[in-house]
PQR file with spaces between the fields and no chain letter, atoms N, CA, C, O and H, PARSE charges and radii, in Angstrom:
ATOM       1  N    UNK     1     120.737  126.430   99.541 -0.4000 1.5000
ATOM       2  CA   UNK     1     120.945  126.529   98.123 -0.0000 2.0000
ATOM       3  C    UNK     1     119.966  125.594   97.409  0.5500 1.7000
ATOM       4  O    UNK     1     119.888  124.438   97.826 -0.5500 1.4000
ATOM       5  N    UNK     2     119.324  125.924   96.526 -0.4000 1.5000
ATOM       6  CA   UNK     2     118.202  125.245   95.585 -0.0000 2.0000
ATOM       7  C    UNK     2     119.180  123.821   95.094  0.5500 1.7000
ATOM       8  O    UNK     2     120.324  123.899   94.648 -0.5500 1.4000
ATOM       9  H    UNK     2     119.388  126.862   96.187  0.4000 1.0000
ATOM      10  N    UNK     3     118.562  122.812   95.264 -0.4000 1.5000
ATOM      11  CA   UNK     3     119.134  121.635   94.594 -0.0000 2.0000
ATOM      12  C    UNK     3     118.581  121.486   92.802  0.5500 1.7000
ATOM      13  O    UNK     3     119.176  120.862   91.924 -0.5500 1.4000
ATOM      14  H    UNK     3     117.632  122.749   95.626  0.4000 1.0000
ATOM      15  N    UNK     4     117.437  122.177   92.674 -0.4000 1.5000
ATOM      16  CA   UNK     4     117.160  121.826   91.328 -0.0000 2.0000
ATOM      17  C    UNK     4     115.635  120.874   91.257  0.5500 1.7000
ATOM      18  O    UNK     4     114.955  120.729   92.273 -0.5500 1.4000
ATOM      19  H    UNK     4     116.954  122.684   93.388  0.4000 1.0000
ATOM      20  N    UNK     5     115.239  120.279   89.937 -0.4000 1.5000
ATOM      21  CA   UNK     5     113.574  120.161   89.961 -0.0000 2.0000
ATOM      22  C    UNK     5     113.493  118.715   90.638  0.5500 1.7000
ATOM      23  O    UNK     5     112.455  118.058   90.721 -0.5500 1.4000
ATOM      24  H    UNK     5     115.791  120.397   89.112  0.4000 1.0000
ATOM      25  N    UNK     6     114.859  118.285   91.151 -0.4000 1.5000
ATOM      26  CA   UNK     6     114.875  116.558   91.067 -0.0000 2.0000
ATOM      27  C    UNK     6     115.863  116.268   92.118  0.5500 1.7000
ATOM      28  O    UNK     6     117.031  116.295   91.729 -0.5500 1.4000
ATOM      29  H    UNK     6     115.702  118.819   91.083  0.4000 1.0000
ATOM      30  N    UNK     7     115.574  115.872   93.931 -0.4000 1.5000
ATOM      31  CA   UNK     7     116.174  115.043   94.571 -0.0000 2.0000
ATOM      32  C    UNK     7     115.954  114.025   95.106  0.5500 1.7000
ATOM      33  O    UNK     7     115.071  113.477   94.447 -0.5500 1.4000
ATOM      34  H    UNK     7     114.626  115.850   94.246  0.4000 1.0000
ATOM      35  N    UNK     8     116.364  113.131   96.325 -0.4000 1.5000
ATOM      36  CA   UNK     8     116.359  111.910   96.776 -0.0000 2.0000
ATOM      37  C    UNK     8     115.121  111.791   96.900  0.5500 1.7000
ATOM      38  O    UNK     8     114.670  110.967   96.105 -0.5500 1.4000
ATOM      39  H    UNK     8     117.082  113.577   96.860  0.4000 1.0000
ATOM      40  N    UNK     9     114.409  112.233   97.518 -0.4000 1.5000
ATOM      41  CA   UNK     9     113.120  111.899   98.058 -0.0000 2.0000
ATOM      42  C    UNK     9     111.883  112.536   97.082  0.5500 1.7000
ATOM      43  O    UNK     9     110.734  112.215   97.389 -0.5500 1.4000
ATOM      44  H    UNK     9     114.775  112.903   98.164  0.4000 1.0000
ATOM      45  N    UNK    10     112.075  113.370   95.993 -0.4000 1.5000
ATOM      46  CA   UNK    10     110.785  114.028   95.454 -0.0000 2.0000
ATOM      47  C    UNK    10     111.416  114.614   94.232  0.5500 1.7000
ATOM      48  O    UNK    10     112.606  114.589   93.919 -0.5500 1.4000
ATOM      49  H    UNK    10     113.007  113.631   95.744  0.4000 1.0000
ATOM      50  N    UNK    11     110.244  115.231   93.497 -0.4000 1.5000
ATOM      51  CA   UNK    11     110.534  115.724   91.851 -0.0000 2.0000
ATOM      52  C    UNK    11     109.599  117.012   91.342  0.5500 1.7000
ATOM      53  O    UNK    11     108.434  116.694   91.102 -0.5500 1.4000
ATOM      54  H    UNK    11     109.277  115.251   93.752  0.4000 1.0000
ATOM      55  N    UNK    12     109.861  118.103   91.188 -0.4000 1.5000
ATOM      56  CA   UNK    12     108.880  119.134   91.147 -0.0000 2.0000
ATOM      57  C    UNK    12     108.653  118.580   89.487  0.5500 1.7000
ATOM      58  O    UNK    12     109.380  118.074   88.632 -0.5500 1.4000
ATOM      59  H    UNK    12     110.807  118.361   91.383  0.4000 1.0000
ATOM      60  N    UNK    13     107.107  119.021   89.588 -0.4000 1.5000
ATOM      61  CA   UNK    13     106.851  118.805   88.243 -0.0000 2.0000
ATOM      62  C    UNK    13     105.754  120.257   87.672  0.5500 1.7000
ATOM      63  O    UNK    13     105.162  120.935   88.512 -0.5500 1.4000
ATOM      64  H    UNK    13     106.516  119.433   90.282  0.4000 1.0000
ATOM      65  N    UNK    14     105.680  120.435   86.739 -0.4000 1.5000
ATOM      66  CA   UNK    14     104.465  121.799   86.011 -0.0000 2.0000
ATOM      67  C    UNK    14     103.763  121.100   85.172  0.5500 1.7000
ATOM      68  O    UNK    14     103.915  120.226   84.317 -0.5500 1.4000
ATOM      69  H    UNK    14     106.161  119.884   86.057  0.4000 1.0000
ATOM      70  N    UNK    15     102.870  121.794   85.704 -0.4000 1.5000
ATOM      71  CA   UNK    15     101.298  121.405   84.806 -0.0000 2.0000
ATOM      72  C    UNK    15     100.315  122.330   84.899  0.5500 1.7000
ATOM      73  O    UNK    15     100.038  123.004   85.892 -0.5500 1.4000
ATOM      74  H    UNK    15     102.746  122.503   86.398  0.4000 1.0000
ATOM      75  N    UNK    16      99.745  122.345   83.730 -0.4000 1.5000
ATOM      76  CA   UNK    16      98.608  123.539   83.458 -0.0000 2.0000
ATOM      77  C    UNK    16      97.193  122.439   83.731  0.5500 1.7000
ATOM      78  O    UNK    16      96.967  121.271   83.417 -0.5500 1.4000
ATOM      79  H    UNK    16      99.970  121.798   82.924  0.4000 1.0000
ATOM      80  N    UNK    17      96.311  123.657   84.586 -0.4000 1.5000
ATOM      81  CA   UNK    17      95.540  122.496   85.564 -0.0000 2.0000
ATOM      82  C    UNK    17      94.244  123.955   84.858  0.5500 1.7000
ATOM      83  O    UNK    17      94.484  125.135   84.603 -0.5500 1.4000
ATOM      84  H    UNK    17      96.495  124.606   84.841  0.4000 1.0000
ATOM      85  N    UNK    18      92.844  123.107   84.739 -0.4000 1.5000
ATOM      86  CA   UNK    18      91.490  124.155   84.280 -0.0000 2.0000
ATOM      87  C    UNK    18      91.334  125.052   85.320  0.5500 1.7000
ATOM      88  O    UNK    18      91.868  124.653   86.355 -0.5500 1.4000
ATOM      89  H    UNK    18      92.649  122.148   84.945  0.4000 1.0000
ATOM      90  N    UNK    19      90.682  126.330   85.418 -0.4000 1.5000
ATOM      91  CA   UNK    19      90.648  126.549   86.595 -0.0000 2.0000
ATOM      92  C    UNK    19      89.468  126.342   87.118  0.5500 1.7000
ATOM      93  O    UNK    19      89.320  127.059   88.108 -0.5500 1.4000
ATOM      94  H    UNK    19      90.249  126.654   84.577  0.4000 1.0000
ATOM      95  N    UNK    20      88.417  125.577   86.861 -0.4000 1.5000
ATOM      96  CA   UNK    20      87.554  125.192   87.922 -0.0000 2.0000
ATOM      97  C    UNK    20      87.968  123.755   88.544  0.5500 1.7000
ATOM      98  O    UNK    20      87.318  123.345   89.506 -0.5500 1.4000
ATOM      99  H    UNK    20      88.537  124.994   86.057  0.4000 1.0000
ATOM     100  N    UNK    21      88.803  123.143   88.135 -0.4000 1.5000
ATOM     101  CA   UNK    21      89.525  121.793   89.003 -0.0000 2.0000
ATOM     102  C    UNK    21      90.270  122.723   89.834  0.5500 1.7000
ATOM     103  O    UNK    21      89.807  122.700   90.975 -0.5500 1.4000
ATOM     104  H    UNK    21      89.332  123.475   87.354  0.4000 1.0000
ATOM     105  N    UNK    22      91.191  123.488   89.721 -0.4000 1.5000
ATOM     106  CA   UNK    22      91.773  124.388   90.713 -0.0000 2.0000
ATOM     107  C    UNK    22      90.794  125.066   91.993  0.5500 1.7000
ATOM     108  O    UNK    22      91.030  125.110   93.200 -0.5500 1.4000
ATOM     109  H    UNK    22      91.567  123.507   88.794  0.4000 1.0000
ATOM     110  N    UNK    23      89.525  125.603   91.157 -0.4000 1.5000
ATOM     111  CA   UNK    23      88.699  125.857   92.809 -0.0000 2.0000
ATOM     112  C    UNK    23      88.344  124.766   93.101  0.5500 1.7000
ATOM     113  O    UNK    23      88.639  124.426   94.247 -0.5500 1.4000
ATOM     114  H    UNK    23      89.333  125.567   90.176  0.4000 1.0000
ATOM     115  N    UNK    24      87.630  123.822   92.297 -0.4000 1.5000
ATOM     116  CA   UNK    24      87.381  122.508   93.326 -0.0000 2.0000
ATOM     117  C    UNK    24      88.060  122.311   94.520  0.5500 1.7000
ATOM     118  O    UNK    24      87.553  122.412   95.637 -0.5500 1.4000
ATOM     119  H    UNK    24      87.390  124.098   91.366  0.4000 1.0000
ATOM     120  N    UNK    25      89.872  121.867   94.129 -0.4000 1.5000
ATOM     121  CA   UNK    25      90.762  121.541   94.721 -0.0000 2.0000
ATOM     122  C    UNK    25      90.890  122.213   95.824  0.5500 1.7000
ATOM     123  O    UNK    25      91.054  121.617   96.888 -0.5500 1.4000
ATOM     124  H    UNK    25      90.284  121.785   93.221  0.4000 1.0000
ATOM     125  N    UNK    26      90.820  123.919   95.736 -0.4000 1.5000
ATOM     126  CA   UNK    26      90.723  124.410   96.986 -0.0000 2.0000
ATOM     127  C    UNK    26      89.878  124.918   98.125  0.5500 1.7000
ATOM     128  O    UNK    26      90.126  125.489   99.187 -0.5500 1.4000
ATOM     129  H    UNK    26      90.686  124.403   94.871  0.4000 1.0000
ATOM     130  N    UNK    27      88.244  124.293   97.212 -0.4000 1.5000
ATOM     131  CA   UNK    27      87.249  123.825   98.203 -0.0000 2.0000
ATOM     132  C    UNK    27      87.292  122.810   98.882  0.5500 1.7000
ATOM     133  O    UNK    27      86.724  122.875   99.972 -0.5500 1.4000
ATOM     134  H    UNK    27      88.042  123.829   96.349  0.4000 1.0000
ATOM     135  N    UNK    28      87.859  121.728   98.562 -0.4000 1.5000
ATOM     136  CA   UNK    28      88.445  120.827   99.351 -0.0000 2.0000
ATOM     137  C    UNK    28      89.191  120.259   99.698  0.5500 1.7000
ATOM     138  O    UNK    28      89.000  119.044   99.765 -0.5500 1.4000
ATOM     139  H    UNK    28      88.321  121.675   97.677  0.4000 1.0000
ATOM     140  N    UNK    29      90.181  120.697  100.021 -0.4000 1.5000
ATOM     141  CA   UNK    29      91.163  121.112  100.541 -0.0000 2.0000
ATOM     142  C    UNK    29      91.064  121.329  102.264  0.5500 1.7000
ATOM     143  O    UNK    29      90.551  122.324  102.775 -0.5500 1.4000
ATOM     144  H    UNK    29      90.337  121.683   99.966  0.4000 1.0000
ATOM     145  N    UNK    30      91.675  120.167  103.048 -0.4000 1.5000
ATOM     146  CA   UNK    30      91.488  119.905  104.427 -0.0000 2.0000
ATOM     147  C    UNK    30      92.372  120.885  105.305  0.5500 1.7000
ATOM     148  O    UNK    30      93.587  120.778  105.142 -0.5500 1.4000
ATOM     149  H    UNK    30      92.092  119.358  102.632  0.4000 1.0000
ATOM     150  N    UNK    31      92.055  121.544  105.942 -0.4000 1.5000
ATOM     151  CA   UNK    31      92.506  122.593  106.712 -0.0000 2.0000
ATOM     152  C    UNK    31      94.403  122.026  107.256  0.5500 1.7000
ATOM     153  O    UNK    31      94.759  121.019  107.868 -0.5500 1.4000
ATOM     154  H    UNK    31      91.067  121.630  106.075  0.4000 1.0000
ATOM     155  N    UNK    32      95.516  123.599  106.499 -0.4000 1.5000
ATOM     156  CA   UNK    32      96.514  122.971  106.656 -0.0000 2.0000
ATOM     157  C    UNK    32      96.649  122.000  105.992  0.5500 1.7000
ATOM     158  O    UNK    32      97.481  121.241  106.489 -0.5500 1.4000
ATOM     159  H    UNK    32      95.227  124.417  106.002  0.4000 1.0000
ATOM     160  N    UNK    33      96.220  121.647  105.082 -0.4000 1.5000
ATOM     161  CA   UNK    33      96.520  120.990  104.006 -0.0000 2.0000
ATOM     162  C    UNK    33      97.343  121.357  102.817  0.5500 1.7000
ATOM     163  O    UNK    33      96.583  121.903  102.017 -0.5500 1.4000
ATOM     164  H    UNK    33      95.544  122.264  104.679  0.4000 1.0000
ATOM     165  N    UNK    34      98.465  121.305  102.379 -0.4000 1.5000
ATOM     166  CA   UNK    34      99.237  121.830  100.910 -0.0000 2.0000
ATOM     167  C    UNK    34      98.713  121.712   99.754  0.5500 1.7000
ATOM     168  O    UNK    34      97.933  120.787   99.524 -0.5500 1.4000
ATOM     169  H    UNK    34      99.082  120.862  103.029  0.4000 1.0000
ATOM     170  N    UNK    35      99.025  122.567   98.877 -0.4000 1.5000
ATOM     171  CA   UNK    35      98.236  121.720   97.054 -0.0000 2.0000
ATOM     172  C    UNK    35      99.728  120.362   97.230  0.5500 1.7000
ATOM     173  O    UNK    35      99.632  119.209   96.810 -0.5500 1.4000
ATOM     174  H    UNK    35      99.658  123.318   99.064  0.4000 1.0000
ATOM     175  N    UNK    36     100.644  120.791   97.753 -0.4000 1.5000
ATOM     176  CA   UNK    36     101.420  119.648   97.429 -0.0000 2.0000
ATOM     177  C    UNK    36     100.629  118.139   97.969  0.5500 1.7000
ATOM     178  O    UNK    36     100.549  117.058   97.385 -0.5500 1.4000
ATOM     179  H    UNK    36     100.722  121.728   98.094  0.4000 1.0000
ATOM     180  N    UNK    37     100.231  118.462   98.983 -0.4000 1.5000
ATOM     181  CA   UNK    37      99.827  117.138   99.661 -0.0000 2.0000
ATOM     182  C    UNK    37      98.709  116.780   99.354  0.5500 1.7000
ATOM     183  O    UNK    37      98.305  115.700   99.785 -0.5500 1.4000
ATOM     184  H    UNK    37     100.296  119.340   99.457  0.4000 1.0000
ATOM     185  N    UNK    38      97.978  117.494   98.612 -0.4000 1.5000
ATOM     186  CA   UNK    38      96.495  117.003   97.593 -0.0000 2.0000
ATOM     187  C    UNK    38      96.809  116.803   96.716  0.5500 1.7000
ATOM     188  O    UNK    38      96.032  116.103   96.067 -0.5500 1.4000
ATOM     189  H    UNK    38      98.307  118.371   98.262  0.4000 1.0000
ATOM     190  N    UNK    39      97.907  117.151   96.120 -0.4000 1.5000
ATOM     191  CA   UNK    39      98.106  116.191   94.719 -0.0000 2.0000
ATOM     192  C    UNK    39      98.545  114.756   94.746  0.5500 1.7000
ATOM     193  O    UNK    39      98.137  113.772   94.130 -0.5500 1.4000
ATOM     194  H    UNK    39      98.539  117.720   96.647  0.4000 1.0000
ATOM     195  N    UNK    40      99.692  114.952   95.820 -0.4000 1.5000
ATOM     196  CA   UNK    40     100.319  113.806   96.147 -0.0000 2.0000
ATOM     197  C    UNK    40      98.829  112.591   96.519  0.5500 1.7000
ATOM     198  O    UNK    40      98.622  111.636   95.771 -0.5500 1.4000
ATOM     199  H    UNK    40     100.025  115.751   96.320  0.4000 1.0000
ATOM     200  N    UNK    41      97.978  112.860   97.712 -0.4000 1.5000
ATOM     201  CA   UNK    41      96.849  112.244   97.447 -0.0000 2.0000
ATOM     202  C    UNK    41      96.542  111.785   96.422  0.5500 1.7000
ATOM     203  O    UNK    41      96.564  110.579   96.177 -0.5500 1.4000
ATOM     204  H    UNK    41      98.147  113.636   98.320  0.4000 1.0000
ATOM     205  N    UNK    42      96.244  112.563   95.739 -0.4000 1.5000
ATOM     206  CA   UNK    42      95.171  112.397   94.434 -0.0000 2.0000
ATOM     207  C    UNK    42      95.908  111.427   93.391  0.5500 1.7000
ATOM     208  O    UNK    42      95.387  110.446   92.860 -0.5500 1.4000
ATOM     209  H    UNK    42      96.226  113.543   95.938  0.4000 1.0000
ATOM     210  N    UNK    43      97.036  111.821   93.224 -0.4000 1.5000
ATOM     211  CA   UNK    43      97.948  111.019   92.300 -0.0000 2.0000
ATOM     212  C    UNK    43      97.999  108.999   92.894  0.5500 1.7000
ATOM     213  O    UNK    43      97.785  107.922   92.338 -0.5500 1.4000
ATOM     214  H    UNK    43      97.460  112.618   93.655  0.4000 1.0000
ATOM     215  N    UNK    44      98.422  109.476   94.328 -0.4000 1.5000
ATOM     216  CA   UNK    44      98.555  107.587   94.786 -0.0000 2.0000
ATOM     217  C    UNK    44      96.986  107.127   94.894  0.5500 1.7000
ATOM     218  O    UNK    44      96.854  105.915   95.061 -0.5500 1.4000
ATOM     219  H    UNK    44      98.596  110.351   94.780  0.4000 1.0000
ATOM     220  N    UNK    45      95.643  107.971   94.821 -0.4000 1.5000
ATOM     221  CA   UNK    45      94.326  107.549   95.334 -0.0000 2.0000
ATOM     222  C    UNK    45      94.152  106.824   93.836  0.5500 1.7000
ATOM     223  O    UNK    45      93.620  105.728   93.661 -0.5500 1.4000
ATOM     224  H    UNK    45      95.751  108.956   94.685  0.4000 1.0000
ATOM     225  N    UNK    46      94.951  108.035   92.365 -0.4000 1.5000
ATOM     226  CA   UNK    46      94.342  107.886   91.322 -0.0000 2.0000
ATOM     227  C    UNK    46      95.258  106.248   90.449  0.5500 1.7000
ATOM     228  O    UNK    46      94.757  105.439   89.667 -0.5500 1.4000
ATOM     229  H    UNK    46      95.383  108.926   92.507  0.4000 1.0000
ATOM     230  N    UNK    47      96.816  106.305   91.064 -0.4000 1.5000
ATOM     231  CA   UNK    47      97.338  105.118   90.663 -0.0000 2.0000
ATOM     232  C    UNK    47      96.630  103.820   91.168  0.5500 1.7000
ATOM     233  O    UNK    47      96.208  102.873   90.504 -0.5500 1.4000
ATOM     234  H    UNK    47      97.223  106.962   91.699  0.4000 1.0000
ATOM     235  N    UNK    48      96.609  104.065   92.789 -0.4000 1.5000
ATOM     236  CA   UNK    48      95.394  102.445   93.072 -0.0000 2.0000
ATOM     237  C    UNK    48      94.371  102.287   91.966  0.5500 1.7000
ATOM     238  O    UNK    48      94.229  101.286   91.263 -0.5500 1.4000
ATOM     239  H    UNK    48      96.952  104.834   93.328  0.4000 1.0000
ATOM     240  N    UNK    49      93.699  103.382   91.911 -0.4000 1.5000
ATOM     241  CA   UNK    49      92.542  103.050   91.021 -0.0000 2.0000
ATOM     242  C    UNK    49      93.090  102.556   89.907  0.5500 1.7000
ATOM     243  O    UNK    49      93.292  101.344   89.829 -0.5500 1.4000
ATOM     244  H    UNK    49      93.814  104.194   92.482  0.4000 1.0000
ATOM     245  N    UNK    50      93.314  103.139   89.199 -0.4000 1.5000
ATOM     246  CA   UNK    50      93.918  102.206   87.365 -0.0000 2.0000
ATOM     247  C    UNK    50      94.848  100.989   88.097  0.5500 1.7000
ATOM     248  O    UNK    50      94.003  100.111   88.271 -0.5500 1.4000
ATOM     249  H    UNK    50      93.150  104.123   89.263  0.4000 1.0000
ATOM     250  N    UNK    51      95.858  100.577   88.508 -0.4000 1.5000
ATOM     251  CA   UNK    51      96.040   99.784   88.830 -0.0000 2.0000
ATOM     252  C    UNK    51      95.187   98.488   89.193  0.5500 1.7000
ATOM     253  O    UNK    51      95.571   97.385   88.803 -0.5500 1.4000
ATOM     254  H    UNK    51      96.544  101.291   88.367  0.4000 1.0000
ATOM     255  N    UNK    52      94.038   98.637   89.937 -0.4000 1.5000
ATOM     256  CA   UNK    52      92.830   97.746   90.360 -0.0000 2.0000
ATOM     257  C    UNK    52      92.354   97.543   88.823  0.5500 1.7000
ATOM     258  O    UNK    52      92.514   96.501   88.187 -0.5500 1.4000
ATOM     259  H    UNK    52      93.727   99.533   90.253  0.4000 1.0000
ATOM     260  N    UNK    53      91.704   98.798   88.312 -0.4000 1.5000
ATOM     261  CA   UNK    53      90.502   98.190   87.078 -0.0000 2.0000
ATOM     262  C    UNK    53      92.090   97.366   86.045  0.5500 1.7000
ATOM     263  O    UNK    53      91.901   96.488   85.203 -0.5500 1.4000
ATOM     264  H    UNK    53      91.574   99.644   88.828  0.4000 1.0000
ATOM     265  N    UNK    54      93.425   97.883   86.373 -0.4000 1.5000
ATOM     266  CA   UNK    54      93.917   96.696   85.315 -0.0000 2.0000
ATOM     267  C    UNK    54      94.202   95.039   85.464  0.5500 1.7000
ATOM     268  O    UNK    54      94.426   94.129   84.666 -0.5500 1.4000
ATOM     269  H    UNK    54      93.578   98.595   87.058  0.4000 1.0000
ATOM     270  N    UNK    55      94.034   95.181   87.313 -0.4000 1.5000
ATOM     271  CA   UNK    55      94.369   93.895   87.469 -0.0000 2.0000
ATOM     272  C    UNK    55      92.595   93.133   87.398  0.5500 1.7000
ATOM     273  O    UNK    55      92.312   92.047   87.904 -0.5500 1.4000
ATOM     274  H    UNK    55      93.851   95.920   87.962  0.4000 1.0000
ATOM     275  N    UNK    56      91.966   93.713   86.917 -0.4000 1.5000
ATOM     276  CA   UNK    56      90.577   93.341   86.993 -0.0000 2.0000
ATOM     277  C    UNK    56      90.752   93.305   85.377  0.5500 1.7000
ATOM     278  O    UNK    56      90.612   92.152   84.969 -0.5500 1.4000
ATOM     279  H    UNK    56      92.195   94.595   86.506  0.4000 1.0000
ATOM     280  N    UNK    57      90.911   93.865   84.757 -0.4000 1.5000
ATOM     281  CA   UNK    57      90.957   93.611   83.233 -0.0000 2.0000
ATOM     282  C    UNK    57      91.775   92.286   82.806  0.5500 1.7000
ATOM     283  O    UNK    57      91.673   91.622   81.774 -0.5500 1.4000
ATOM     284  H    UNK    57      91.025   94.802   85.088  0.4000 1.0000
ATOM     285  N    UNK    58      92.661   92.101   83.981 -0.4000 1.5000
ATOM     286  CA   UNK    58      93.463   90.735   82.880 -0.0000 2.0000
ATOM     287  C    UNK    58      93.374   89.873   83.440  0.5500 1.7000
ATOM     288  O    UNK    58      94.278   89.059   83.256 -0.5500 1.4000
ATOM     289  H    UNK    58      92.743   92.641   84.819  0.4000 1.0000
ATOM     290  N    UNK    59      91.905   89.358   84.796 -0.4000 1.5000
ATOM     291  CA   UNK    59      91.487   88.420   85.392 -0.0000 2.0000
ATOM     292  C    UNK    59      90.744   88.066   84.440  0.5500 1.7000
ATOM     293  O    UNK    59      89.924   88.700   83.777 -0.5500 1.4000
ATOM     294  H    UNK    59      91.171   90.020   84.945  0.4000 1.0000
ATOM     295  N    UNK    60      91.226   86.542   84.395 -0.4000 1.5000
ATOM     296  CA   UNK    60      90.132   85.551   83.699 -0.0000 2.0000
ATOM     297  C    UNK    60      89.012   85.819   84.275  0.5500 1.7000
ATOM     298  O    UNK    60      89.151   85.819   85.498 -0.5500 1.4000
ATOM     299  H    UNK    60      91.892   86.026   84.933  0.4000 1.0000
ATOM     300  N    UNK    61      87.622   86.121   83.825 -0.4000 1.5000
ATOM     301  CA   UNK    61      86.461   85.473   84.148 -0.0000 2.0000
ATOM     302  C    UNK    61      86.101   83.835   84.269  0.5500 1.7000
ATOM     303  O    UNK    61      86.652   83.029   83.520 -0.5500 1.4000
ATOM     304  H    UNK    61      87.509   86.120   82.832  0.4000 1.0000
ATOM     305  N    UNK    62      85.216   83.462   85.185 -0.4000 1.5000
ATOM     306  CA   UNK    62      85.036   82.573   85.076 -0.0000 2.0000
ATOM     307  C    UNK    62      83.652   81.881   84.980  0.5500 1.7000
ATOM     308  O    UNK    62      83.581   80.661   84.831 -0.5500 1.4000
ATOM     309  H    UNK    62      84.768   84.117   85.793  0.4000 1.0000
């Protein structure tokens, strides 16, 4: 039975994506690979990143 867009472990979400990021995505795209599990990638590759340039933004220079 469908639990719905939201359980313990995960959260379906919709989004309207261009469609040449969509072929990108499935040019590379690693064999047996999901769009789920390339997003999921892409999303934790893309949080490190902003995360880093912010903890780099509110380092004192010296």
């Amino acid at each position: 039975m469908a639990t719905g867009p939201k359980n313990a472990k995960s959260q379906s979400v919709t989004a309207r994506i261009a469609h040449d990021l969509i072929d990108g995505m499935e040019q590379t795209k690693e064999l047996g690979e999901s769009t789920g599990q390339f997003i999921s990638a892409a999303l934790q590759g893309e949080i490190k990143r902003r995360q880093r340039r912010k903890t780099k933004a509110e380092t004192p220079e010296e």
